[in-house]
LOGU-310452 format. One record per residue (C-alpha): residue number from 0; x, y, z; residue in one letter. Coordinates in pm, whole numbers, padded with zeros to 5 digits, always signed. Layout:
BEGIN
{seq NUM x X y Y z Z type A};
...
//
This chain:
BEGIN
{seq 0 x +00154 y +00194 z +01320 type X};
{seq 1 x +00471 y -00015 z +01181 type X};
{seq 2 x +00536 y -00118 z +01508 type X};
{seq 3 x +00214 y -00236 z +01552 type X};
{seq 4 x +00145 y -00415 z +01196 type X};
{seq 5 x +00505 y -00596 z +01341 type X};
{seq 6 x +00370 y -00770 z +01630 type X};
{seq 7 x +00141 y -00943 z +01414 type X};
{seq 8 x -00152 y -00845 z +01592 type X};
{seq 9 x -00478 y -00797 z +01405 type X};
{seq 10 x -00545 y -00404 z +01236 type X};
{seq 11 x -00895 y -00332 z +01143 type X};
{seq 12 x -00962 y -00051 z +00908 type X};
{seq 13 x -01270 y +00089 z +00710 type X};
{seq 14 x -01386 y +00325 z +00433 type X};
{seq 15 x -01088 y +00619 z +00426 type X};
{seq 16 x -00903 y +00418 z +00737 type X};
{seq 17 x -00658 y +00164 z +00516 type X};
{seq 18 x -00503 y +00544 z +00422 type X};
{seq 19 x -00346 y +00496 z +00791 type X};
{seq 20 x -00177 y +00162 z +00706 type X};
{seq 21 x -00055 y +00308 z +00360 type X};
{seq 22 x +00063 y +00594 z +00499 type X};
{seq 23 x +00338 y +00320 z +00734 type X};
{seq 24 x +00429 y +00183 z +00413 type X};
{seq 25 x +00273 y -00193 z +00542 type X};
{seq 26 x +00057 y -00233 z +00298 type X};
{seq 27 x +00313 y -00367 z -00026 type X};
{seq 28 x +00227 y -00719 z -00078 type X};
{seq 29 x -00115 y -00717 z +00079 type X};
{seq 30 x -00485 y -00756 z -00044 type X};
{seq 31 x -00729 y -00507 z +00110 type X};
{seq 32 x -01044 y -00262 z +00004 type X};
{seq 33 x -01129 y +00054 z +00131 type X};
{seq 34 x -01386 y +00349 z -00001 type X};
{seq 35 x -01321 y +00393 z -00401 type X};
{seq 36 x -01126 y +00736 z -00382 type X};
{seq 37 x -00822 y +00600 z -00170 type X};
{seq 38 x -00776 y +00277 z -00355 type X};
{seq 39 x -00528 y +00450 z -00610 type X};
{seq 40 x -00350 y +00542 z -00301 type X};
{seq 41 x -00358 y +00181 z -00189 type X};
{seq 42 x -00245 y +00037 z -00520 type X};
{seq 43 x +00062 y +00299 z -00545 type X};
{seq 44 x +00159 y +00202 z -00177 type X};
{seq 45 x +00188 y -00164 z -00280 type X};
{seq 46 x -00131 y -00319 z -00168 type X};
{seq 47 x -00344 y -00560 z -00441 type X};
{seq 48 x -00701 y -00349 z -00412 type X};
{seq 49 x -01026 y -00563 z -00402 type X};
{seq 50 x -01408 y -00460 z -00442 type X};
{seq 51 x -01541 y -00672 z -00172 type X};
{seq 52 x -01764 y -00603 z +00133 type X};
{seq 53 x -01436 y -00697 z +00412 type X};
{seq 54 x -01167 y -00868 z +00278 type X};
{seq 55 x -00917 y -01071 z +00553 type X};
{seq 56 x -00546 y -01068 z +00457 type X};
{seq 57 x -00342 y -01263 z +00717 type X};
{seq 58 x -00385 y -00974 z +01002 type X};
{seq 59 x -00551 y -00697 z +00773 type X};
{seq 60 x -00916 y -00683 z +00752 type X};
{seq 61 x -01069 y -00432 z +00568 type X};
{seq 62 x -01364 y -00320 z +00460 type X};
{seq 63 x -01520 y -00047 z +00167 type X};
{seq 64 x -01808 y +00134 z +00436 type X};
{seq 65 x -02056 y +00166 z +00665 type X};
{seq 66 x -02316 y -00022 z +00423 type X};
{seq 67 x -02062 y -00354 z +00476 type X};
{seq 68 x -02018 y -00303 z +00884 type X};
{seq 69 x -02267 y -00621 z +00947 type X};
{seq 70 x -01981 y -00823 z +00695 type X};
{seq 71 x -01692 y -00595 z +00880 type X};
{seq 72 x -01750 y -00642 z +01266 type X};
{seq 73 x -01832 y -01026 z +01159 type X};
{seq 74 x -01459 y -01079 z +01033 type X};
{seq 75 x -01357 y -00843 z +01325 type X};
{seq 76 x -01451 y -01058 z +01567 type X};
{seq 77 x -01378 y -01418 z +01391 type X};
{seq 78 x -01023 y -01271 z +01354 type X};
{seq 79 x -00981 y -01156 z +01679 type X};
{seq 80 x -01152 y -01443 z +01857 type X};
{seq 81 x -00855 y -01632 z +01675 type X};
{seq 82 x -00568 y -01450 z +01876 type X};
{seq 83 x -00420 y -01656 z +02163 type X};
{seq 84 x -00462 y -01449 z +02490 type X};
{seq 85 x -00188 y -01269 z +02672 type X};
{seq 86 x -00036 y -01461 z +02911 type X};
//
């Protein structure tokens, strides 16, 4: 996963998921929201925890759970449709 995070390439997570990007240790510095039981977790890894439906941190877009997919796959595809294609 730190490899990925490094190529600056988008990472979608939801609900329990940001525990994944915590668990690289990429997450110090960054804003993101997840489901309420991991956010301690998030917070102790470094991150700045929000209560918001998705939130978009440069690459990072999270979101709290299913109830907030329509707000998720939204940002999910405005983010991605902003990455240049492969060449």
């Amino acid at each position: 996963m730190r490899a990925f995070v490094g190529t600056g390439k988008p990472v979608a997570s939801i609900c329990h998921g940001p525990w994944t990007v915590a668990e690289a240790d990429v997450v110090r510095g960054r804003r993101l929201t997840s489901w309420a039981s991991i956010r301690t977790d998030l917070r102790n890894a470094g991150a700045e925890v929000v209560d918001d439906e998705v939130c978009v941190d440069g690459q990072f877009i999270t979101s709290r759970s299913p109830f907030d997919l329509p707000a998720f796959c939204a940002a999910i595809v405005e983010q991605f449709a902003a990455v240049p294609a492969a060449v």
